[in-house]
N, C-alpha and C positions, 0 to 999 in steps of 0.2 A: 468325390468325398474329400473333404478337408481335413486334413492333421495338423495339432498344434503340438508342438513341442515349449514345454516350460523350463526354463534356465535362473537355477535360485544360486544365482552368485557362486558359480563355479566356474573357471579362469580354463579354456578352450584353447587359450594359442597352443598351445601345443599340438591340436589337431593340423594346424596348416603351419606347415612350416614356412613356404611361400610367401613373400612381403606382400601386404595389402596391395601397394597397389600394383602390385602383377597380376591383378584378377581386375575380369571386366565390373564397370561401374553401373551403375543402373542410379536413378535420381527417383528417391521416394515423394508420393505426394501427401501432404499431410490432410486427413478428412476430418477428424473428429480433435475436439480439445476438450477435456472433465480438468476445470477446473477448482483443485479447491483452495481452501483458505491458504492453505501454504503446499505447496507443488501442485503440478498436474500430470495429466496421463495424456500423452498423445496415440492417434493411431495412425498412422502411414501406410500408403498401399504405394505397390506397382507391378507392371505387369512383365514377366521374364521371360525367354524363349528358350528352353533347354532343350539338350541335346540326350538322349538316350546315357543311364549312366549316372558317374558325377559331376554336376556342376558347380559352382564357385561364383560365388555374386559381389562387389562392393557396393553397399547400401550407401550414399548420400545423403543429404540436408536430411542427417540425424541432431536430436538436442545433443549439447554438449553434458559431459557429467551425471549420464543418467543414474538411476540405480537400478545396476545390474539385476538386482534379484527379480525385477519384475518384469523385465525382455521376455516378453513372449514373441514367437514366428510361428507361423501357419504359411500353408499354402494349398492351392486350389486341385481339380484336376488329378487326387492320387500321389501327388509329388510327396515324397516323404524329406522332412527338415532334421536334418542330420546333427548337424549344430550350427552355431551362431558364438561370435563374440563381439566386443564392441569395447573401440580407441575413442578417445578427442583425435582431432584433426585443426592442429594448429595453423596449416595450411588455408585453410577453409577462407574462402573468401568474406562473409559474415561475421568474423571475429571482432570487426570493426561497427560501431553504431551507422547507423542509414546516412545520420546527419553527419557524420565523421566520412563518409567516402563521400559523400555531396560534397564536405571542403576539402580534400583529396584534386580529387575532380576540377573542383577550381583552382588547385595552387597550379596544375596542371595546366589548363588553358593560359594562367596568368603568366606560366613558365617560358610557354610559346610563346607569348605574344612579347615576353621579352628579350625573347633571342631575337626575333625580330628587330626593336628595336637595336641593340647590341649591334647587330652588323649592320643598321642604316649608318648606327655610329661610326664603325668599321671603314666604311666609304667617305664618312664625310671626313675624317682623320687622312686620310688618302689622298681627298682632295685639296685638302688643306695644305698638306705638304708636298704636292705636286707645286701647287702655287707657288710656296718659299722658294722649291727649289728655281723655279722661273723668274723669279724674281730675283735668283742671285747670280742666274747665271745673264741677268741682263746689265745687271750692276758691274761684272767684270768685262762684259762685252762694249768696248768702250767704240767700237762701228758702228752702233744706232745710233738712226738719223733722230733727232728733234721729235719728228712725226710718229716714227715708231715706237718711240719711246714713251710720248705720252700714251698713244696706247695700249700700251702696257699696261700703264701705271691704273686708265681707268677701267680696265678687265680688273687688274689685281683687285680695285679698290670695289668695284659693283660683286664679284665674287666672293673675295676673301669674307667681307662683311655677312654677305649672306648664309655661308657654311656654319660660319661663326654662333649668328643666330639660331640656325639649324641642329646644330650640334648642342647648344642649352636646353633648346627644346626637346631633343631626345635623352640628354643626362635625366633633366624633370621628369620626363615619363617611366625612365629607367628606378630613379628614387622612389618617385609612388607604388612602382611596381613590388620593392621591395617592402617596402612598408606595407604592401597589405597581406602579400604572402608570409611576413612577419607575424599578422594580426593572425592569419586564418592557422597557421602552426599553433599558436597558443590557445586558439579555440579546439585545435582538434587536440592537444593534451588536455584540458577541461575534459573534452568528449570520453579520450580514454580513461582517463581516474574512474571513471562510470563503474569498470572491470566488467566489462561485457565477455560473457563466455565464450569459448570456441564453440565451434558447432562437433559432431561427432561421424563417425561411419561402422558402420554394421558390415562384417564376412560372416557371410550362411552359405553351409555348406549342403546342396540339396540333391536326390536322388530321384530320379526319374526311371519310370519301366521302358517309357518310349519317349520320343520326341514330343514337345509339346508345348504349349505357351499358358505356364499359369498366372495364377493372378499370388502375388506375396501380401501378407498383412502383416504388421510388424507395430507389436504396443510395448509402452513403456511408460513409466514414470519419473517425472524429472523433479528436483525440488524447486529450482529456479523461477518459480513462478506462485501465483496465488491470486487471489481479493478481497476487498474489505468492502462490507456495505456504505451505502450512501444514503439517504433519505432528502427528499423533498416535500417538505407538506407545504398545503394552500387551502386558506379558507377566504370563502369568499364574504361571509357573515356571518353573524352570531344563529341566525337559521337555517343556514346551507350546511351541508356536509364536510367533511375534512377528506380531501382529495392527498391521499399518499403516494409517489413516484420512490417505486424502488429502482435504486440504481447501485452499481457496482466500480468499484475502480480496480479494473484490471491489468496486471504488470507482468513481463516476462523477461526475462535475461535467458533464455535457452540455445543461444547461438547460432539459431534458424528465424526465421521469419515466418509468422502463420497469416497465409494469404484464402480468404475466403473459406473459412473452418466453418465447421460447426463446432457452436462453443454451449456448452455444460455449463453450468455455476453448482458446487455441490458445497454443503456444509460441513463436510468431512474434511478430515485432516488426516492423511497417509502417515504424517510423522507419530503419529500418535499409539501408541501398541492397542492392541485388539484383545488381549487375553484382561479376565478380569483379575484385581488382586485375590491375592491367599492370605488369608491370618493364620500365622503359626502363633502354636503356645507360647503365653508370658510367662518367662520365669525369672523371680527372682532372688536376687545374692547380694551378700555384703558386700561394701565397696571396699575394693583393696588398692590402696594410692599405688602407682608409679612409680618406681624405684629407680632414680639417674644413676648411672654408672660415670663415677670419676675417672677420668682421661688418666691422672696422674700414680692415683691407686691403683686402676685395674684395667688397663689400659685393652686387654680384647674379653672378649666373651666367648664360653664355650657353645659348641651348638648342644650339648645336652643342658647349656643351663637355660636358653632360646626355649628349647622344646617346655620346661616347666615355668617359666614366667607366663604370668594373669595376662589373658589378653583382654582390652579393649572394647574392639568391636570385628565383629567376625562378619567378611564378605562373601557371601557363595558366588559360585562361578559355574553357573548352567548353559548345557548347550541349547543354541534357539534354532540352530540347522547343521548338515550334515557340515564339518570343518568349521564352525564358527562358532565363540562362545562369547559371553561377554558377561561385566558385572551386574547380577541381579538387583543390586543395591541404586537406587536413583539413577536406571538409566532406564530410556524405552529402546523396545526394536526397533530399526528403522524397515516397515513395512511397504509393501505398496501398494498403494489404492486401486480399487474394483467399484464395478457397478451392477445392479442388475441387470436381467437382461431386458431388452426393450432400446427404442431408436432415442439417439441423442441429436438433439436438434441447437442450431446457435441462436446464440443472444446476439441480437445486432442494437447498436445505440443510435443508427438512422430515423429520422424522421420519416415513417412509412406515409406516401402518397395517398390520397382519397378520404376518405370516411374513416379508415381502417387504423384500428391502434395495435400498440406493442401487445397487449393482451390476446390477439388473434394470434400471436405467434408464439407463445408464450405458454410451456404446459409444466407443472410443478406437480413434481413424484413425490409422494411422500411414504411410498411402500416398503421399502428399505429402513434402516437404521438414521440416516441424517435424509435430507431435503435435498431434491435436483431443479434448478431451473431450467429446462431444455425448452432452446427457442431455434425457429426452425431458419429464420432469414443467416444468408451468411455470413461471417465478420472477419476482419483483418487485424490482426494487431502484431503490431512492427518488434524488433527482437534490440530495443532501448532501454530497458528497464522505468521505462515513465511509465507513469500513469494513466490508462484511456479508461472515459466516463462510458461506464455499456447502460443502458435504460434495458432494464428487466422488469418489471412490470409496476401498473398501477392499480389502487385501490379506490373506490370511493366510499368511506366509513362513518354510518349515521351517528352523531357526537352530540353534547349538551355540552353546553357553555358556561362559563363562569365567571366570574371575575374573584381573584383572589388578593390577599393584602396582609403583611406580617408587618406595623406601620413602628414595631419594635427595632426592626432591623433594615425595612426600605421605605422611604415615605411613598412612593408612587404602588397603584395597584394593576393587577397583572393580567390579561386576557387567557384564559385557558380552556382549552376542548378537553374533553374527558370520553374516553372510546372505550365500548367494553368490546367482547368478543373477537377478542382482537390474537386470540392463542394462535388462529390457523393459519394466518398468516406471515409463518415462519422467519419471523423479523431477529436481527442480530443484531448486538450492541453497534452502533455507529452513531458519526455527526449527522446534524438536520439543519436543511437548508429552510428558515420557517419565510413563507407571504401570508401576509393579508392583506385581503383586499385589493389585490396587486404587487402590494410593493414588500419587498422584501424586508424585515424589519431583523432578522439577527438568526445564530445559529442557533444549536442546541444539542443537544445527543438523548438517543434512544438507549435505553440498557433493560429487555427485557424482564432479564433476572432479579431485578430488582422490583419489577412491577408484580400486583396480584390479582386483582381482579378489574381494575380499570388502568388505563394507561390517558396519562395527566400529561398531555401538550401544550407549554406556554407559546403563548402567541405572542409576545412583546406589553410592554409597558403603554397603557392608555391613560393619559397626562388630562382629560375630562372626566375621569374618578379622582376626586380631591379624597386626601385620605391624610389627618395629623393627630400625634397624639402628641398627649402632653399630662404633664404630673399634675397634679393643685395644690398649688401652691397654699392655698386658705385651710385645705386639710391636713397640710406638713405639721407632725410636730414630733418632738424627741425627750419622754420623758426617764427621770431615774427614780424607780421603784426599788428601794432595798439596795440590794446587790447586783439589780438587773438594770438594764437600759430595755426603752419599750419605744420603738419609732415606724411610726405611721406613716405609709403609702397611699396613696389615692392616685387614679389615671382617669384623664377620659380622651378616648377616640372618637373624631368627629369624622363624617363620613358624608359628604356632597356628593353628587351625581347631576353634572351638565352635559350629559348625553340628554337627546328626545324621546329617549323610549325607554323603559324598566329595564334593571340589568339586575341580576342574583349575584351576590357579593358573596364568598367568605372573608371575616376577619380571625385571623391568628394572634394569640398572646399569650401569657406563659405566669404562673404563679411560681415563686421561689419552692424548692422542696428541698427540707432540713435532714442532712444524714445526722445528723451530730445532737443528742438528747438535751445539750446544754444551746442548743438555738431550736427555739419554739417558735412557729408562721400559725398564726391565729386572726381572729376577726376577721376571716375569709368573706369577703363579698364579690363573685363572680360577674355580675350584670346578668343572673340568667344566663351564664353561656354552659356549653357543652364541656362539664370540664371532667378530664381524666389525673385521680387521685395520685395515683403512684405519679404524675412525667410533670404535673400543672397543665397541662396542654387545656388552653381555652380557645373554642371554636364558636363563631354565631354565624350562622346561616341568614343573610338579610336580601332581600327585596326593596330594595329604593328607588320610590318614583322620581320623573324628570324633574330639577332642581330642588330635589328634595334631598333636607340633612336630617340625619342622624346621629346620634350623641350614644355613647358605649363607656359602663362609667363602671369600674373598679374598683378596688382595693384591700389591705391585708394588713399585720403587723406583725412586726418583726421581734422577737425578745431574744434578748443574749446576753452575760455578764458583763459587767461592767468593766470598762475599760479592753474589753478584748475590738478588733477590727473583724468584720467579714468581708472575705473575698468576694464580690461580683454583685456585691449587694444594691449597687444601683446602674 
């Protein structure tokens, strides 16, 4: 039988008095990762061997900084979990980014390899001054013969020279050396500004009836971590489908390393309080100003005259656990996140071998309150606070096409799919990587919330829809009636198409709309379009054949007193 014991942020050392690391160490392995949008939840197992009685465990490659409140410990086999508390471990080997002990590592070899040089140095200084000294003690020895003397001279001279050269060559390798161990220091202070977290360790203190070897599980919540979606859309033509690749960018600073997890993506947010608001009664009272108290006049205040001054704004202060309160006023619990029950599987962003896509692996819960991606392949993501791209799944979504054109505001017209039924697929505001047709033509961003029942994907600017508009000049004029000014608008948008095949166009344009009783917008001529009274919004839905124009022709007039300006009016 398994027992869990729950620890909601209540402070234990006092149980053990014994310094951490007087107890034996055990090294957790991490299995499962629930990621959400901001923290996650790890779980760690491993397996213990106790001794009949109490035992004492130090837990290893714990995240750093977790939140207590949500340490849970179980264990297998009947062992009963007494308590548990949990430090950072600034010790910790991990404290450091991967890419930071990789140039560690090399200032090190670099380090050796120049002591090395150093004492080749060492010798040839040695040698150098052995030579001097033979050469002066030949200069005062004034019994060498002629013969011995020269060779002397051409030992010294083949020698000395060559030490000589030898010893440049090692000062040069000695300067390089320091210059790049120069360069790799300042890359690894880059690396630390990162603020990469310590990792942490867990004391659980456990009871056993008899000897025995359980299995420990040990969950928790860390904020350190999170994801933001990513989207790839690709169409291939105006008659194929719109191919969506959701993707995730996943980051962790937890001061452990997650090697071959299963990884969660959940839509929930653990920072976020769980309890819904309360409306208490509005009441209201005259405002009674603030009364400064002069420093010079009245220089303290009583506390019974405290007690009867107007207050303000009044903050309550409710308890949210046993010893802990905080202000009700704009602040949230910090909670931590759960799942249902059911197997959590990882998201890997591998290219899977075969026939086989990410969606074989790939299963999305949506039983619960927020959305789980559980993908079953394994994943690694390193403890750098960078960003890795995970490929969580793709869609392929039946769309209509369009071509659309506001030639008020852009002269080029715009390629766009239009997707409906698009609710289920629990998509989140993010950027979009858009292709067509292959090639990548520009970004974009998804904002659900904003969409309502069709979801409008532009595709990029297509430069064979000619699309211009222009005023007419022949129908301008500006007359003065009375006390009034009356001036005449005319437009027409002309509208080519040198694609080969029919394309559906919308055109966008906009009539003036008067708040103002003394500016009257009259002799309204729409061209037939679809227009909405209260905003001016004019729409035409068009069909143009291959090198076929179209002509979109306008206009209104304007009345307003004489001599006033209006703003925006052309």
């Amino acid at each position: 039988m398994k027992q869990t014991i729950y620890f909601l942020g209540i402070s234990l050392i006092c149980l053990f008095p014994e310094s951490l690391t007087a107890q034996p160490e055990q090294k957790l392995t991490i299995k499962e990762a629930i990621v959400f949008l901001s923290g996650a939840e790890l779980t760690s197992t491993a397996k213990v061997k106790l001794a009949q009685g109490e035992n004492e465990f130090v837990f290893t490659n714990v995240a750093g900084n977790i939140n207590s409140q949500s340490l849970t410990v179980g264990a297998s086999e009947g062992v009963v979990v007494e308590a548990a508390t949990f430090q950072n471990n600034f010790l910790g080997t991990e404290v450091i980014t991967k890419h930071a002990k990789e140039l560690k590592d090399s200032i090190e070899v670099i380090t050796d390899k120049k002591q090395l040089l150093q004492n080749k140095l060492t010798v040839i200084d040695e040698q150098l001054s052995l030579l001097t000294e033979n050469k002066n003690v030949a200069g005062e020895n004034a019994a060498l013969s002629v013969a011995e003397l020269t060779k002397l001279i051409d030992l010294y001279s083949a020698k000395y020279e060559g030490f000589l050269n030898e010893k440049g060559k090692q000062e040069k390798l000695i300067a390089k050396s320091d210059e790049l161990i120069n360069k790799l220091n300042t890359q690894i202070y880059e690396e630390q500004k990162k603020g990469v977290q310590p990792g942490g360790q867990i004391l659980v203190k456990f009871y056993a009836k008899e000897a025995t070897v359980a299995t420990v599980a040990i969950d928790y919540v860390v904020p350190t971590a999170g994801w933001s979606p990513v989207y790839d859309i690709m169409a291939d033509a105006v008659n194929a489908p719109v191919k969506l690749a959701y993707k995730a960018n996943i980051y962790q600073n937890t001061g452990i390393s997650w090697h071959n997890v299963k990884l969660s993506l959940s839509t929930g947010n653990p920072n976020e309080t769980v309890n819904a608001p309360v409306i208490t009664p509005w009441y209201l009272a005259f405002y009674q100003p603030e009364y400064t108290v002069t420093a010079y006049k009245k220089p303290l205040v009583s506390r019974d005259e405290i007690a009867v001054m107007p207050t303000n704004q009044v903050t309550d202060v409710v308890s949210t656990t046993v010893g802990v309160y905080q202000s009700q006023r704009g602040q949230n619990a910090n909670i931590g996140g759960a799942r249902t029950s059911g197997t959590l599987y990882i998201i890997d962003g591998v290219q899977v071998q075969g026939n086989t896509t990410m969606n074989n692996y790939v299963t999305v819960d949506n039983g619960g309150v927020n959305s789980t991606f559980d993908i079953e392949l394994p994943y690694t993501i390193p403890c750098d606070g960078k960003q890795h791209l995970v490929a969580v799944k793709k869609y392929e979504l039946p769309a209509t096409y369009r071509y659309y054109a506001a030639p008020k505001l852009d002269k080029d017209a715009f390629l766009q799919a239009q997707v409906t039924n698009w609710a289920d697929l629990n998509l989140l505001p993010g950027p979009t990587n858009i292709f067509y047709e292959g090639t990548f033509v520009g970004q974009g961003t998804i904002d659900p919330h904003r969409v309502k029942d069709t979801l409008t994907i532009s595709l990029g600017r297509d430069k064979k829809i000619v699309v211009r508009r222009e005023r007419d000049t022949k129908l301008r004029s500006v007359k003065s009636i009375g006390t009034n000014v009356r001036e005449e608008f005319a437009y027409t948008i002309m509208v080519r198409n040198n694609r080969k095949v029919n394309i559906n166009l919308t055109v966008q344009d906009q009539l003036p709309v008067s708040n103002d009783k003394n500016i009257v917008v009259e002799d309204i001529d729409d061209g037939n379009a679809d227009t909405e009274t209260n905003t001016g919004f004019m729409k035409w839905d068009l069909t143009v054949a291959p090198n076929e124009i179209k002509n979109l022709e306008f206009g209104f007039t304007v009345k307003y007193p004489r001599g006033s300006a209006i703003a925006n009016l052309r």
